[in-house]
C-alpha positions as semicolon CSV with decimal commas, in nm:
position;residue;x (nm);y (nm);z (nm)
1;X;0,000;0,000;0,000
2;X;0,168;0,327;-0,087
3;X;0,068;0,685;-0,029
4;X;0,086;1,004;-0,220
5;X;0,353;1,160;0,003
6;X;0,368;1,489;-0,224
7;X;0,003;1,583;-0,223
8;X;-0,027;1,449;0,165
9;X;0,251;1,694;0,253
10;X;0,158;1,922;0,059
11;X;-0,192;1,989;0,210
12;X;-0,065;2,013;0,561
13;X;-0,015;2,372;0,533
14;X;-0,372;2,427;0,463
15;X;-0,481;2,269;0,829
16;X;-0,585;2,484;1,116
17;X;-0,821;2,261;1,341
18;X;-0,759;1,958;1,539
19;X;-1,076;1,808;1,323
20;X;-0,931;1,867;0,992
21;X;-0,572;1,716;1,117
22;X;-0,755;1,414;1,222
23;X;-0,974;1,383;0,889
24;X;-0,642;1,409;0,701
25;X;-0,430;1,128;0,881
26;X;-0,767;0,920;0,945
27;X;-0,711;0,925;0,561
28;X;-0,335;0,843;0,545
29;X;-0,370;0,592;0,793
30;X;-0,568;0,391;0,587
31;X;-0,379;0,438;0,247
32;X;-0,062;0,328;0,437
33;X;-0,274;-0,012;0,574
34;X;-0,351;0,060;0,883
35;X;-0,654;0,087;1,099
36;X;-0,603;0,337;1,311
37;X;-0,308;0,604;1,479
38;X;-0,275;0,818;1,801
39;X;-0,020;1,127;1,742
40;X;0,119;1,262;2,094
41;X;0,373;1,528;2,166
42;X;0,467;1,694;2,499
43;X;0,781;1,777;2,677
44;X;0,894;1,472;2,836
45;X;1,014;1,439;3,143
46;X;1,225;1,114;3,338
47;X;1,216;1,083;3,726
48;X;1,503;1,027;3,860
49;X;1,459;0,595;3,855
50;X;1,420;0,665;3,487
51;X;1,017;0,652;3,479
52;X;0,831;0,856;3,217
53;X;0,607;1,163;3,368
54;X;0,390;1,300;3,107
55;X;0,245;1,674;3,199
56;X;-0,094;1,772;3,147
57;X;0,029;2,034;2,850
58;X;0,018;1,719;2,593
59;X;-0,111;1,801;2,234
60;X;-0,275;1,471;2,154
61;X;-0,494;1,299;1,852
62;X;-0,660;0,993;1,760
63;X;-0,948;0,780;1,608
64;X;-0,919;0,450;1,882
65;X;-1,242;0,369;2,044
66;X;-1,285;0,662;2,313
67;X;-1,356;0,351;2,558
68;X;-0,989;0,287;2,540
69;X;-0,870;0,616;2,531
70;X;-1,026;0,735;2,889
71;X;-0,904;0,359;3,020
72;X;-0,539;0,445;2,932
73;X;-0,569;0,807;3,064
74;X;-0,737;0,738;3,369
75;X;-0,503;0,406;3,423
76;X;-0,220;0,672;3,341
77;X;-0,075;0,431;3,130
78;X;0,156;0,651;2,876
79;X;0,393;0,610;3,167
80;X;0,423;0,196;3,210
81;X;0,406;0,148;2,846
82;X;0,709;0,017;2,704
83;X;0,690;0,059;2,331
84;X;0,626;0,447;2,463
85;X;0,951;0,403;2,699
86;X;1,152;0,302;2,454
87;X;1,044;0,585;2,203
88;X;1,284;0,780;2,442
89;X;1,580;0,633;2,349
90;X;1,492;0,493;1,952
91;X;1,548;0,739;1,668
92;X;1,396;0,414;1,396
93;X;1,021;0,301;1,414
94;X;0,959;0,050;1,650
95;X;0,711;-0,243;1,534
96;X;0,560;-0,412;1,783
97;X;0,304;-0,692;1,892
98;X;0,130;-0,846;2,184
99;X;0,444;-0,971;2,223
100;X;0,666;-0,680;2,278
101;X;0,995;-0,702;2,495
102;X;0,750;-1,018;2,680
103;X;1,071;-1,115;2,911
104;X;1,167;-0,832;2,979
105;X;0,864;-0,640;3,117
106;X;0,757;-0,517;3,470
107;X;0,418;-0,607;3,630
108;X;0,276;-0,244;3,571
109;X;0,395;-0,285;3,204
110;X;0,274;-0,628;3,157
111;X;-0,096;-0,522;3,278
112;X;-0,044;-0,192;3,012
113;X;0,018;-0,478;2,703
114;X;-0,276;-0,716;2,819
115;X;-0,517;-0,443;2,887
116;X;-0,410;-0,353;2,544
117;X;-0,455;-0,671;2,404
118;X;-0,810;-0,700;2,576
119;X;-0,924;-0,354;2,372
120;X;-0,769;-0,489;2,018
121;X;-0,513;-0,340;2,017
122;X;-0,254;-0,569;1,921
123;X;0,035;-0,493;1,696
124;X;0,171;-0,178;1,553
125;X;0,410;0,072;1,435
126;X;0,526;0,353;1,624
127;X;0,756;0,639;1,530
128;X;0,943;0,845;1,789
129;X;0,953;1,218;1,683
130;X;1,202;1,468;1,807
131;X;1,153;1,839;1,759
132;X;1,414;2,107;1,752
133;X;1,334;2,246;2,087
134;X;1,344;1,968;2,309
135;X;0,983;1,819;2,270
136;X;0,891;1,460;2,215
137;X;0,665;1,313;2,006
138;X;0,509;0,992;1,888
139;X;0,285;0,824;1,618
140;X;0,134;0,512;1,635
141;X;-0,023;0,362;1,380
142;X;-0,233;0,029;1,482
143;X;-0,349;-0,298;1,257
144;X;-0,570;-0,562;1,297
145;X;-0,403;-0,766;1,012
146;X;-0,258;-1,145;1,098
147;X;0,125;-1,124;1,182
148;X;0,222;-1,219;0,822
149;X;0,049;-0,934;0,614
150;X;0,130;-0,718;0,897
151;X;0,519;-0,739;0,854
152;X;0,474;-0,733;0,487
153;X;0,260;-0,383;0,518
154;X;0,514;-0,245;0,817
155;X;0,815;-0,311;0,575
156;X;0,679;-0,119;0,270
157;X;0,499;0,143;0,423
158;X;0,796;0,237;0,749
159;X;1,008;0,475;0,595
160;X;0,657;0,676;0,454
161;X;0,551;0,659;0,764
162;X;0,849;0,780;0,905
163;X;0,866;1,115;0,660
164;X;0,468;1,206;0,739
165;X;0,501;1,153;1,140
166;X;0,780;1,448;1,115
167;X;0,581;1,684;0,829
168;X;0,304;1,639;1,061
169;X;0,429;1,670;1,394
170;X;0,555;2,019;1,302
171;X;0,259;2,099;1,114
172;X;0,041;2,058;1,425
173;X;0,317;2,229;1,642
174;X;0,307;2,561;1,396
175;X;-0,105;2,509;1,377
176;X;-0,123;2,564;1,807
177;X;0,127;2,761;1,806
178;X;0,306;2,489;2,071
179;X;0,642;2,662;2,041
180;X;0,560;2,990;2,203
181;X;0,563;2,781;2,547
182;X;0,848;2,587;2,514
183;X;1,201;2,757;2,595
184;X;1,527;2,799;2,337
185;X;1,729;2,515;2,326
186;X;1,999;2,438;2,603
187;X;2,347;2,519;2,501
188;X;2,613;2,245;2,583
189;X;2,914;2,247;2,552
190;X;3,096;1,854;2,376
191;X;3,260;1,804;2,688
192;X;2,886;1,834;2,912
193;X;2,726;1,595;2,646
194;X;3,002;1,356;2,627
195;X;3,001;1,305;3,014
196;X;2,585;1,292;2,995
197;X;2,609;1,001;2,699
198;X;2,845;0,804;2,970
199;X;2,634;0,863;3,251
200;X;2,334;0,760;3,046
201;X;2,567;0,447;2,992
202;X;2,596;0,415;3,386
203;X;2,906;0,482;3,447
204;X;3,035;0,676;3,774
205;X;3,219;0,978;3,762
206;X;3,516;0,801;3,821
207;X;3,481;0,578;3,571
208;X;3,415;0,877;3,358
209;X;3,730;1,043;3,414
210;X;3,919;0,753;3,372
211;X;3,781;0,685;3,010
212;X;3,825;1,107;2,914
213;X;4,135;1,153;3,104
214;X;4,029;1,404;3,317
215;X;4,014;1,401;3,696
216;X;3,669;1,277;3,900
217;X;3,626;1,652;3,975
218;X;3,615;1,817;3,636
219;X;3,336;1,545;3,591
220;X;3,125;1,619;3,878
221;X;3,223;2,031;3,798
222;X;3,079;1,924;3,397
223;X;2,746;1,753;3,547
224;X;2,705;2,014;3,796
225;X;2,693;2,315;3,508
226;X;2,451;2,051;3,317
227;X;2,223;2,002;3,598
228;X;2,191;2,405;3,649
229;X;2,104;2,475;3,292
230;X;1,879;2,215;3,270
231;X;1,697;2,295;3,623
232;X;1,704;1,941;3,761
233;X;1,836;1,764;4,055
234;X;2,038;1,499;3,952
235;X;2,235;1,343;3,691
236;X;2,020;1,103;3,551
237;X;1,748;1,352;3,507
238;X;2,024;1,530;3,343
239;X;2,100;1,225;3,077
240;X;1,775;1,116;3,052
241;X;1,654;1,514;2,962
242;X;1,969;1,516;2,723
243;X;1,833;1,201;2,475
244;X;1,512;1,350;2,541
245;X;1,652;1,675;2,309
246;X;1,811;1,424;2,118
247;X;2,174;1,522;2,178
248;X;2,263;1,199;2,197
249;X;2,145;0,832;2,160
250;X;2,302;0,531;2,353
């Protein structure tokens, strides 16, 4: 299944209500195979044992049931749900099924997936989106189709997929006006994101300064100046906010 991409992006510039996005990617969504999508962007933020908090500022769409919609708002599940989670790291679109990362889940996530699973929805792709201030976005785009024809339509329909979640994540974000409420980027220096892509890797300060060649204290000085730009608390805040911006990936 293919899709215009031309005329599709094309006609984004002519939106300027959350009902005529919606119309338009119902549209796309089903040209591309799919049954149905959610788009979400907000600033995201990571507590300090790595957990997803979403604010109440998110710009959200989406043609799901509305039954499941208020279940995984009210269950507050954005948070425990690990295809979600791991759009904070991934730059590529993650496809997914009931299956998803089974071994490896917590209890909170494994009630998210079976919930999920319960509602129909089942298997999907979803694209992480990262904008040029800082915010995070998603699209998820959802399929009833048996495992088979759904790899075969998530192979030849990805990288489209890929190109319209961007064109329309900053077509939204210029429609709202989103940007007026979300600060200038951070300046780092290479030396601040270096140490942050190590201390997302876990590694001490020691162990930091051992690998750079620089003494334990020009780390901790480096993380310090990272932590006061950023307004946070601690250090893996400070990563976890840094991949968030996209400065670096692990």
């Amino acid at each position: 299944m293919r899709i215009n991409l031309g005329e599709f992006l094309s006609d984004l510039d002519t939106l300027n209500s959350e009902h005529a996005f919606k119309r338009k990617f119902d549209s796309a969504c089903s040209a591309l195979g799919f049954d149905s999508f959610t788009y979400a962007t907000f600033n995201a933020e990571v507590s300090e044992n790595g957990n997803l908090k979403v604010p109440d500022d998110i710009i959200s769409m989406t043609n799901l049931p509305a039954h499941w919609v208020a279940r995984y708002v009210e269950e507050v599940y954005a948070e425990s749900d690990p295809v979600v989670r791991d759009c904070l790291t991934a730059r590529l679109p993650i496809r997914w099924t009931e299956t998803y990362r089974a071994n490896a889940r917590s209890t909170r996530e494994s009630q998210m997936m079976g919930d999920a699973w319960e509602n129909g929805i089942r298997r999907g792709l979803t694209i992480p989106i990262r904008g040029p201030r800082g915010e995070f976005g998603l699209l998820g785009l959802y399929s009833q189709l048996g495992d088979k024809e759904f790899v075969r339509v998530t192979d030849s329909t990805k990288y489209d997929a890929q190109v319209i979640a961007y064109h329309f994540h900053d077509a939204v974000r210029r429609a709202f006006n989103a940007e007026q409420d979300i600060p200038p980027p951070i300046p780092l220096t290479e030396r601040e994101v270096e140490i942050l892509r190590w201390t997302a890797a876990g590694k001490t300060a020691w162990e930091i300064g051992s690998i750079l060649k620089i003494s334990e204290r020009t780390v901790n000085f480096h993380i310090q100046n990272v932590m006061e730009k950023f307004g946070v608390h601690n250090k893996t805040h400070a990563a976890a906010k840094a991949m968030g911006m996209g400065l670096f990936a692990l």
